[in-house]
C-alpha positions in Angstrom: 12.2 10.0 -3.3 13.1 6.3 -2.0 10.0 4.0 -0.5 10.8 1.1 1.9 7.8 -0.8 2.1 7.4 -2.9 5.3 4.9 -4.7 7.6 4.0 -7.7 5.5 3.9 -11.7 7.1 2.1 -14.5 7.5 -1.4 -14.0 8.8 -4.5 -16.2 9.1 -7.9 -15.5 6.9 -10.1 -12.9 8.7 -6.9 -11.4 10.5 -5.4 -7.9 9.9 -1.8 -6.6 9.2 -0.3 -2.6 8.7 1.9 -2.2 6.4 3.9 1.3 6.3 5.9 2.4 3.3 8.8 5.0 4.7 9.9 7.4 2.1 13.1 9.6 2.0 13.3 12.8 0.5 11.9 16.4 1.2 9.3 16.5 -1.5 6.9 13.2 -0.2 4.4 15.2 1.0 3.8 16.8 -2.3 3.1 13.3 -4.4 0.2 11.2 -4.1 0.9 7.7 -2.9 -0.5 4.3 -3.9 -0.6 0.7 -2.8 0.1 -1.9 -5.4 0.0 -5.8 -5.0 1.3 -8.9 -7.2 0.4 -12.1 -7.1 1.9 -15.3 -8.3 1.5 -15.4 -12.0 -1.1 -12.3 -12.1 -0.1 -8.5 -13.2 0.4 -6.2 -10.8 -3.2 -4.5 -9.4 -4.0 -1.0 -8.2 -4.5 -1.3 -4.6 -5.7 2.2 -3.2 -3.9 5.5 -3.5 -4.4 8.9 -1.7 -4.1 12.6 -2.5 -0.6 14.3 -1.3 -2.5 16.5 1.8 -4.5 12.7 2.8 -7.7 14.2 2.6 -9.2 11.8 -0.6 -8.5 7.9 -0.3 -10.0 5.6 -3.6 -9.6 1.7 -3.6 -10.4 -1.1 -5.3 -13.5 -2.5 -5.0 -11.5 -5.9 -4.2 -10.6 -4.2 -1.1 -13.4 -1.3 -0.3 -14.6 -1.4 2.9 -11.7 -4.0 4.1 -8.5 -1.9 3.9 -7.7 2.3 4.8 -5.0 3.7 3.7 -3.5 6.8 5.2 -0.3 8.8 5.9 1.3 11.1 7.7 3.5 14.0 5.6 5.6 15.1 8.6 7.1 11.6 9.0 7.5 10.8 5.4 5.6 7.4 6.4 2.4 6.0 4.0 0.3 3.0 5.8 -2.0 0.2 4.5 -4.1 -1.1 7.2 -5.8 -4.2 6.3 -8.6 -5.8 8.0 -10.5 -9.2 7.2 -7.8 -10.6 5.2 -8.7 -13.2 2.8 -6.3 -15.7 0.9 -6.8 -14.0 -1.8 -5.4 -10.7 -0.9 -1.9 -12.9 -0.6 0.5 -11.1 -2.8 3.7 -8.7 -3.0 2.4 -5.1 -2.0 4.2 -2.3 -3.3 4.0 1.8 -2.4 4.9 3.9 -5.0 4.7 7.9 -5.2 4.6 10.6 -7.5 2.3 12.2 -9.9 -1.2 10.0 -10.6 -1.2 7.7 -12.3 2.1 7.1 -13.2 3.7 7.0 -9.9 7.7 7.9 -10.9 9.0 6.2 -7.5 8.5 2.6 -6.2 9.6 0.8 -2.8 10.6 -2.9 -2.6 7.6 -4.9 -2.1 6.9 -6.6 1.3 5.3 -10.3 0.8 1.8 -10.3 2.4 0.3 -14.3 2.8 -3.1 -15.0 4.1 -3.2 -18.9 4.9 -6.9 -20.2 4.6 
């Protein structure tokens, strides 16, 4: 499986942005999939992931409430919508896919930067 991650920019606090991670391969549907993000200088943080059939979400309580993340197995796309955007949510987000939790396959990154 390859992830493209995409749908990241420049957004003012309080605004909202969708990324979409696309994913190659026959056998996305069968993997759970999971945002990640990475800051400047910070580890890379669990985001929110989602069971392979998108029935069962979990996030971080840094993003609860804020962010939903779906997808939709028959395009082989993943999505992180994210609402109320705060500077600190300004990072590189990352999908990955695979098996929970070690997630085998990783996309690029898109840069997401919320100005204050």
């Amino acid at each position: 499986v390859q992830l493209q991650a995409s749908g990241g920019g420049l957004v003012q606090a309080g605004g909202s942005l969708r990324l979409s991670c696309a994913a190659s391969g026959r056998t996305f549907g069968s993997y759970a999939m999971a945002w990640f993000r990475q800051a400047p200088g910070k580890e890379r943080e669990f985001v929110a992931r989602i069971n392979w059939s998108g029935d069962s979400a979990w996030y971080d309580h840094s993003v609860k409430d804020r962010f939903l993340i779906s997808r939709d197995n028959a395009r082989n796309m993943g999505y992180l919508q994210m609402n109320s955007l705060k500077p600190e949510d300004t990072a590189v987000y990352y999908c990955a896919a695979g098996a929970f939790p070690t997630y085998a396959y990783w996309g690029q990154g898109t840069q997401v930067t919320v100005s204050s």
